[in-house]
N, C-alpha and C positions, 0 to 999 in steps of 0.2 A: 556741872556737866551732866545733862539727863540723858545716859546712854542704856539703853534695853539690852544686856548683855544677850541674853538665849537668843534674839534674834542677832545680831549682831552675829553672834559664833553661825546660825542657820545661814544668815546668809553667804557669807562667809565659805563653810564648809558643804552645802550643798552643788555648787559649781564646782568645787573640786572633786568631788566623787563623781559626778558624770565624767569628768574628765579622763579619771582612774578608770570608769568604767571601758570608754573607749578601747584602752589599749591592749586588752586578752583578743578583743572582736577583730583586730589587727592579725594581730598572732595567730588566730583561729582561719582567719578567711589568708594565710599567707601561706600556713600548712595545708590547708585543701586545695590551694593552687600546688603546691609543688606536687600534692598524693594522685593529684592527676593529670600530670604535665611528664612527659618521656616513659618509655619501658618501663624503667627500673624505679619504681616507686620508692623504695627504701632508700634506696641510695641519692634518690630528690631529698627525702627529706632529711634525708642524713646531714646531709650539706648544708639544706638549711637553717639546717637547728647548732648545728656547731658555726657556722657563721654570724647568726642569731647571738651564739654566743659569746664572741667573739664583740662583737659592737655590743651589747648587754652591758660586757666586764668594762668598754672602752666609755660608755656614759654612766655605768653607774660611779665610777670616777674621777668624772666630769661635773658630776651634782653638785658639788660642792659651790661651784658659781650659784647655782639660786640659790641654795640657802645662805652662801655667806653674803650674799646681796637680800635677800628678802629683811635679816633681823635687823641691817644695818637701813637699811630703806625704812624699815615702819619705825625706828625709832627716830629718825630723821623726820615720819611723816606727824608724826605723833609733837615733836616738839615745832613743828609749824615749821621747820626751816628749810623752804621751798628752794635755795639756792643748792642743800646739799642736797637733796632727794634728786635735782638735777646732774648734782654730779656724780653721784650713786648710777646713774644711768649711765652715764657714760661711762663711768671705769670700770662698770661691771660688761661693759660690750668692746671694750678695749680687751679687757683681759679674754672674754671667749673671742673674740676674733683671734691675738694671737694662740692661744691654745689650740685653736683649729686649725690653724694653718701650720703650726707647728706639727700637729699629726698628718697632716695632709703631705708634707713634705718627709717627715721619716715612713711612709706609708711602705716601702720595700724591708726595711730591717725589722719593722712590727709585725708589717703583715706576714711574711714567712716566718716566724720568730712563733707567733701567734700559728700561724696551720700548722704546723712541725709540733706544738703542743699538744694542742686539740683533736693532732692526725688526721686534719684536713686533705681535702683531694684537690683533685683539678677542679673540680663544681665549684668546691670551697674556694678556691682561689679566686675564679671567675667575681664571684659573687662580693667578694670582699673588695678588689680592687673596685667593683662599678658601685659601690654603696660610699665605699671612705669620702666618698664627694661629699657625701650628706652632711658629715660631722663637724664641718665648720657651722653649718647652718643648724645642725641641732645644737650646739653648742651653745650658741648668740641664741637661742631659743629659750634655753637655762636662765642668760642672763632678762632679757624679755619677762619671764614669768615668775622669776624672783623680787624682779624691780616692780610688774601690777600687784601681785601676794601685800610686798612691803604697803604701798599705796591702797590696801584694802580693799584693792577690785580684784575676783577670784573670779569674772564674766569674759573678761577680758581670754583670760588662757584656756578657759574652756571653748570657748568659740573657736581659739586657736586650734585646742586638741583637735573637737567636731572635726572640721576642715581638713585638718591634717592625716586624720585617720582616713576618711572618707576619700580624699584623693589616693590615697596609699592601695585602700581597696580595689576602687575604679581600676588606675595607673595600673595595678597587678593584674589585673586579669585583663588589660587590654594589651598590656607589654610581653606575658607571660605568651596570651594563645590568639591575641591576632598579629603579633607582630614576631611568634613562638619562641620568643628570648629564653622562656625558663624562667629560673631563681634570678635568673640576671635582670629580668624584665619586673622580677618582684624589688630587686635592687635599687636599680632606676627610679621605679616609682617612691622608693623611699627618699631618693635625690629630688624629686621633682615635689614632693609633700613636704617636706622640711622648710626646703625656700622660699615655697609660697607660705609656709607659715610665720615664716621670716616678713616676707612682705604684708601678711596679713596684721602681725601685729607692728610695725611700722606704720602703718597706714589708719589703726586706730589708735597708733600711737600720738599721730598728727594731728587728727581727730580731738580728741579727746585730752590732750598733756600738751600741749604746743608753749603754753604759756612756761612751762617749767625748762622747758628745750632753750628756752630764752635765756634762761637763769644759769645755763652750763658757762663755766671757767673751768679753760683748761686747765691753766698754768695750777690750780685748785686740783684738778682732777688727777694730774699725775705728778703732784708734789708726793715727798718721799712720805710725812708722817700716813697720811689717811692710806698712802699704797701698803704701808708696811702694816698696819694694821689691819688691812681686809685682806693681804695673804697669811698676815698670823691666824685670824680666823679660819679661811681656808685652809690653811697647811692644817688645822688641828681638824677642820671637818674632812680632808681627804683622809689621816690617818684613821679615823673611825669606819670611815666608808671603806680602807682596803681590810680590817680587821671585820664589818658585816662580810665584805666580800669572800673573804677568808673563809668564815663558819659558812657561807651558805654553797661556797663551792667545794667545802669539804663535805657539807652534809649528804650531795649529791654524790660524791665521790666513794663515801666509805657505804653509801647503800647499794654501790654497784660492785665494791670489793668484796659486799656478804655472797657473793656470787651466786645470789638466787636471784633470777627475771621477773617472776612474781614478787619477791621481796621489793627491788629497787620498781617495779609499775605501781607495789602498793605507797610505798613511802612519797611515791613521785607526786601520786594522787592525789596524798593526803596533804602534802602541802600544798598543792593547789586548791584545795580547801581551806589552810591557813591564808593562800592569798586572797581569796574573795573578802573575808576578813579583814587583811589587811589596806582594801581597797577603801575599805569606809572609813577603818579609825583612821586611816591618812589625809580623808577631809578634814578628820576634824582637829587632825595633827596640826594641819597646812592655815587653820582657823584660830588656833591656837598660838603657830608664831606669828600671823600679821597682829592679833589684836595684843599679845605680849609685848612684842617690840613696840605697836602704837601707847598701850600705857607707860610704858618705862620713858618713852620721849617724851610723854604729853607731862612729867615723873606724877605720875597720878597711882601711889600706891593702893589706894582704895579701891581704886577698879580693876588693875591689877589683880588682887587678891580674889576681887570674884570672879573676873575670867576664868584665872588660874581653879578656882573652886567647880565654878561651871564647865568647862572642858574637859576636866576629871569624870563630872556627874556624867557629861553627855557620854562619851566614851566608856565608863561604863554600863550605860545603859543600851550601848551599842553591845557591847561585849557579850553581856544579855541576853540581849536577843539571835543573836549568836549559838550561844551554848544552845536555847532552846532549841532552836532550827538545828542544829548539828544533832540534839541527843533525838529527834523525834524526824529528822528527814537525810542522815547521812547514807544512807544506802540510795535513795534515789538522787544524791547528789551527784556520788560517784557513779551512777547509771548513765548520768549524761556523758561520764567519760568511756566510760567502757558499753562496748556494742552486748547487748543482751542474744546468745546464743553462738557466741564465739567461743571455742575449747576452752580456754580458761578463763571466762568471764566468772564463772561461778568460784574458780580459787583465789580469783583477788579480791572477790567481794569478801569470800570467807575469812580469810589471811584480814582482811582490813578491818576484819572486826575484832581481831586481839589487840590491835592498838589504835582502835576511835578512840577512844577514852582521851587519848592524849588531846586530840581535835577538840574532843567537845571541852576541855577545859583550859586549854591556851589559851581559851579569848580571854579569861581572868588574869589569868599571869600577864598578857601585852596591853590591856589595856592603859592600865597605868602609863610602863613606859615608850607608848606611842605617843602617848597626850606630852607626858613631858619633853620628850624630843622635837618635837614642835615648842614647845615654851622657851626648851635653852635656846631652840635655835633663835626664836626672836630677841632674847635676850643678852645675843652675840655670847652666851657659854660657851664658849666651843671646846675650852680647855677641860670643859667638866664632862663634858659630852666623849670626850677625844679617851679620858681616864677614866669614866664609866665602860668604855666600850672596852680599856685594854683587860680591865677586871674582868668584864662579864666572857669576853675571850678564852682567856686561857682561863676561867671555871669550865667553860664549853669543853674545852679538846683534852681539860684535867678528869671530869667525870666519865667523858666517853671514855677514851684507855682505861681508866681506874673501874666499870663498871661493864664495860663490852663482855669482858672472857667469861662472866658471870650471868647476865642478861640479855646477852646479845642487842637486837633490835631494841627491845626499852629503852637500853644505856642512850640512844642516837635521840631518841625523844626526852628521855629526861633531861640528858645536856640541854637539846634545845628551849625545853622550857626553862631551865635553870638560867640558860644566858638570856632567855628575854625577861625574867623578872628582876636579874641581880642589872640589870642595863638603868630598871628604870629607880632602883633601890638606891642604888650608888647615885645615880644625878641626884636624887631627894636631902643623903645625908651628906654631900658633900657639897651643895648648897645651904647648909645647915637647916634643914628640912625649908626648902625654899627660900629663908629668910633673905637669905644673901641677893636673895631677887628684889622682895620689898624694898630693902637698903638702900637697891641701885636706885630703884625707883620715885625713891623722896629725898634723893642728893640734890 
């Protein structure tokens, strides 16, 4: 088997970063609709960002459907057996369909449940009942771009994002201030971008996979063994996903308890800085489980091994470039966020220079365990993934208390760097430094 790994992961992971890239341009062109859309500017986007939040916390939850279809697909795609990759499609679109319609129907005891949290308003409300349409169709979205990943096309979901972002925009600004909905008309459009991205990959799904569509058996698809097994999967990658959700909505939380405004705009900042970062190692994350899970099916240890080597390399050398760009352009980074001659532009720039340091060396500490969280995931680990995440956790909210009354601000960056490298320590030694991967792989 003459396989070019570094292209193979390029290609691979370059669709997925465009992808990633899409969705801040979303978020960016959704809040400049709301900052001038009614009177009360803050109070637009007040709404819209705890709404925002609100569907954020409800898919990142959700994610669980593509990755626990992505490992299970390329390892299906990789041992050639074209009959289960078909049914991998389908039980991964059975399960987001009910999932969605399952939230679409408790939508009154969540969504209040959910604003009463959050201290959402009437806008808030507004906004939440005309979007929850969406999330059937984001959902089956999930499974859609789990099952191409598995299948080793990453063109496929990027085309989707394109599209999908792109109508979001349009749709918001025509719903928003010709048709003067508001946040509601930004809602909308996110109803109306979702579904067509539903039909958009359907439609190359026909295209393109028809022959495998053939190959579905149901009575296969929703027999107990293979069900019980893609929701043990699941069930172990939602527990990891509510335990991220955990540290990153406490992170946000205890920067607004230091009850300084420039505190919590500098921390806000800087991790949006960590996410830019994080946009690229997740290409090559997402490159990382399609062509893991394709060697473990094809059980081809040997390429395996140098994926797994080569994903590392590339990722660090994303990480890299990184640090450089952070240690030598962070103040014009955070320029772009903060307006140059607003009253306290110049104190959060200043404040945000007691804790760069942390910025410019995270991309060391995540690198690693970005790459690997992509690996387990193709390698359906979920259980290791699920016991990395409950370690690296409570280190997170053990160092913070244990180190806050002492350091204050530091202790919140130290944690966080401590839980992204013990995440990806723990996956390494408790596959016994990988091996346990090779093993699967030449059974």
């Amino acid at each position: 088997m003459n396989i070019k790994i570094n292209r193979e992961i390029l290609r691979l992971a370059i669709p997925n970063i465009i992808s990633n890239i899409t969705v801040p341009m979303m978020g960016i062109a959704s809040t400049a609709i709301a900052g001038h859309w009614g009177a009360d500017t803050a109070a637009t986007i007040g709404a819209l960002a705890i709404g925002t939040s609100i569907f954020n916390f409800i898919y990142w939850n959700c994610s669980f459907v593509r990755m626990g279809t992505s490992g299970l697909t390329a390892q299906a795609y990789g041992a050639e057996d074209r009959k289960e990759c078909g049914n991998m499609l389908a039980r991964a679109l059975v399960v987001a369909a009910a999932l969605g319609m399952l939230l679409v129907i408790l939508q009154v005891p969540l969504g209040e449940l959910a604003i009463r949290v959050m201290n959402g308003d009437e806008m808030t409300r507004e906004y939440f009942y005309a979007r929850i349409w969406a999330v059937p169709a984001g959902i089956l979205l999930f499974g859609f771009n789990g099952w191409f990943t598995g299948m080793q096309n990453a063109v496929i979901p990027m085309f989707t994002a394109i599209l999908v972002n792109l109508i979001h925009i349009g749709c918001s600004f025509a719903f928003a201030f010709g048709l003067d909905l508001g946040i509601v008309g930004i809602a909308y459009a996110s109803v109306l971008a979702q579904y067509t991205g539903v039909g958009l990959s359907l439609l190359l799904l026909l295209i393109f996979y028809r022959p495998y569509l053939t190959n579905i058996r149901w009575r296969e698809v929703l027999s107990i063994e293979p069900l019980k097994e893609f929701f043990r999967i699941n069930r172990d990658i939602m527990l990891r996903t509510l335990c991220n959700v955990a540290v990153y909505t406490f992170f946000t939380g205890a920067s607004a308890r230091m009850g300084d405004p420039v505190l919590l705009a500098v921390n806000t900042l800087l991790i949006q800085l960590f996410t830019l970062f994080s946009y690229m190692a997740d290409g090559f994350a997402y490159a990382a489980e399609a062509l893991t899970g394709r060697f473990i099916g094809a059980r081809d240890p040997k390429h395996l091994r140098l994926c797994i080597n080569r994903s590392l390399l590339w990722s660090s050398i994303i990480a890299l470039l990184f640090v450089v760009g952070y240690l030598f352009g962070w103040r014009d980074l955070l320029g772009l966020f903060v307006e140059e001659g607003t009253s306290n532009a110049s104190e959060i720039i200043n404040e945000a220079g007691r804790y760069i340091a942390w910025i410019i060396l995270i991309p060391f500490f995540c690198a690693v365990p970005f790459a690997l969280d992509g690996i387990m995931i193709g390698a359906t680990e979920s259980r290791v993934m699920r016991n990395a995440m409950f370690v690296a956790s409570a280190a997170f909210f053990a160092l913070f208390f244990g180190l806050y009354p002492v350091i204050g601000n530091n202790a919140l960056w130290a944690a966080f760097t401590l839980y992204m490298l013990l995440r990806g320590a723990c996956q390494y030694l408790m596959t016994n430094r990988l091996n346990t991967l090779y093993e699967k792989a030449s059974q």
